[in-house]
C-alpha positions as CSV (number, residue, x, y, z in Angstrom):
1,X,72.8,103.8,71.5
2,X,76.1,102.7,71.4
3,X,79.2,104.0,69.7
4,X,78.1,103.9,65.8
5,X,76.0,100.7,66.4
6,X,72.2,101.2,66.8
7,X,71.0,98.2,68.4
8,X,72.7,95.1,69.8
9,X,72.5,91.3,69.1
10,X,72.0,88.5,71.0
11,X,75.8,87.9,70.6
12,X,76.4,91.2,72.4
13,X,74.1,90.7,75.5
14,X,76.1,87.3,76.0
15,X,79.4,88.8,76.2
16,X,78.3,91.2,78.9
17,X,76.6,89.4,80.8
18,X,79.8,86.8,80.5
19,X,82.0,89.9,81.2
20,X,80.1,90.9,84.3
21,X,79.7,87.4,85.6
22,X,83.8,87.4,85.7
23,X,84.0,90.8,87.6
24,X,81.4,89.5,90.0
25,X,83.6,86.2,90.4
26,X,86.6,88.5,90.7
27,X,84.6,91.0,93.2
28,X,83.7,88.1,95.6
29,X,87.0,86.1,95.3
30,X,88.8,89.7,96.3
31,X,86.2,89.9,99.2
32,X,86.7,86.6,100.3
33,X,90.3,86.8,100.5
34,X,90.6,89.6,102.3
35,X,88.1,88.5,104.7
36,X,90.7,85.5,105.4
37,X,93.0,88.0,106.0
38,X,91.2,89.7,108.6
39,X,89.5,92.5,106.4
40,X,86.6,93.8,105.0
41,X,86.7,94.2,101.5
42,X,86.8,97.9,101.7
43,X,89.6,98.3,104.4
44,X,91.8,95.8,101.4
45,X,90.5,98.5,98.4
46,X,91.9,101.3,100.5
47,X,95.1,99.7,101.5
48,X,95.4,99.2,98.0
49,X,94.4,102.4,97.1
50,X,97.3,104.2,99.0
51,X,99.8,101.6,98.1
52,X,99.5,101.6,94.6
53,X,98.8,105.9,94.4
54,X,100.7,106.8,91.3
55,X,100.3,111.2,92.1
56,X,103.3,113.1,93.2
57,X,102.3,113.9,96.1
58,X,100.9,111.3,98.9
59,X,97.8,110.1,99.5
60,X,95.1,112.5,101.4
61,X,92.0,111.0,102.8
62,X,90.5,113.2,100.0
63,X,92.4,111.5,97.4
64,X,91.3,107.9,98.6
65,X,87.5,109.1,98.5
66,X,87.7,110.3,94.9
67,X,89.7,106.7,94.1
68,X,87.7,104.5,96.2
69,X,84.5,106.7,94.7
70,X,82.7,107.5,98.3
71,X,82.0,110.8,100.0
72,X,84.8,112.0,101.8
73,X,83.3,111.9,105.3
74,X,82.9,108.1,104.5
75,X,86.9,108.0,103.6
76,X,87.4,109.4,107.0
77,X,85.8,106.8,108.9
78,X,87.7,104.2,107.0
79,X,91.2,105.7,107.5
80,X,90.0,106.3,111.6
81,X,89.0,102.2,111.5
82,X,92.6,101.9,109.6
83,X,94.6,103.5,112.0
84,X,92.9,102.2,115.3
85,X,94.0,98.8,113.8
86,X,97.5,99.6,113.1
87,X,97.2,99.6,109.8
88,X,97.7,103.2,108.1
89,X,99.6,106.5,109.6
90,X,98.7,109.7,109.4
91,X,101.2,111.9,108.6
92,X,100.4,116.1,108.9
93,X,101.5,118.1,105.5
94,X,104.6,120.3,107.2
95,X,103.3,123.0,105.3
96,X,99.4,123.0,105.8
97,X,99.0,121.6,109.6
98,X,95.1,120.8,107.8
99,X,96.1,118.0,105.8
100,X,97.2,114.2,106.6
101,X,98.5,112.0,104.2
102,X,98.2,108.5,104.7
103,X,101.2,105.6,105.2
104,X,100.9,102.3,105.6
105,X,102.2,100.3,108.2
106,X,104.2,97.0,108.3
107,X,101.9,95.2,109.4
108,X,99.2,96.4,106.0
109,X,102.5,95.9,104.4
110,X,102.8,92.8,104.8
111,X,99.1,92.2,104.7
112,X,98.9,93.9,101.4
113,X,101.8,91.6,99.9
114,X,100.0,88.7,100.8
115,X,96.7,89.5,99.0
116,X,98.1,91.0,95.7
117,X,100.1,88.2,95.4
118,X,96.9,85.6,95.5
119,X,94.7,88.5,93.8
120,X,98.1,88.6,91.2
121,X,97.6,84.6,90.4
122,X,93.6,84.7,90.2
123,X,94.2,87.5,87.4
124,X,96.5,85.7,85.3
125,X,93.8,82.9,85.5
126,X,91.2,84.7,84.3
127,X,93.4,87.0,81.8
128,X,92.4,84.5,79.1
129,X,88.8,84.6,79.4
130,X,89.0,88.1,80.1
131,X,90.8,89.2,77.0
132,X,88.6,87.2,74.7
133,X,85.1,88.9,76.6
134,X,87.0,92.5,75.3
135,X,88.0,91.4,72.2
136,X,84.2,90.5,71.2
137,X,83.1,93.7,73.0
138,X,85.7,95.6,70.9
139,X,84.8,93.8,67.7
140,X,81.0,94.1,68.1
């Protein structure tokens, strides 16, 4: 059941299915351009991930496991593979000799810029089609 509507339409199956043909064009652009970066998808989703972490406090391999939505013994791995590539720092909490937080280096740095900036102008191509997918979803 959905929020105050008992069955759906035609209509309705349409738009998501159109809605989640777009996020798999998204998905597999994303991948593909990190993958001409040198990346696998997942390595760019946690570069991201640090870069863009909003919290007041830095990024812990913890944190990136509940934001990239993966068991933390998984998030580990993929900061170790980070770091042997010269891609993120860890940094030990002063305070709790325990906990890292992660950096990024210059050289994600500049990989990072690279791919937002492409992922940036693939976004405001779809944003149209995007937009008018919610809107229908919203007005169904």
């Amino acid at each position: 059941m959905t929020r105050g509507k008992k069955t759906l339409n035609a209509a309705d199956y349409q738009t998501l299915a159109a809605l989640r043909f777009a996020l798999r064009n998204f998905s597999e652009f994303s991948a593909s351009a990190a993958q001409e970066e040198g990346l696998p998808s997942q390595q760019h989703q946690a570069l991201l991930a640090i870069k863009g972490h909003p919290g007041p406090e830095p990024m812990t391999i913890g944190l990136l496991a509940a934001r990239l939505l993966i068991p933390p013994h998984t998030a580990t791995e993929l900061v170790n593979r980070l770091a042997k590539n010269d891609l993120v720092d860890r940094k030990v909490d002063p305070v709790d000799k325990r906990r890292q937080y992660l950096e990024l280096t210059d050289k994600s740095q500049g990989i990072l810029l690279r791919l937002s900036a492409t992922h940036m102008t693939e976004i405001k191509e779809m944003a149209p089609d995007l937009i008018l997918l919610l809107q229908q979803l919203q007005d169904s």
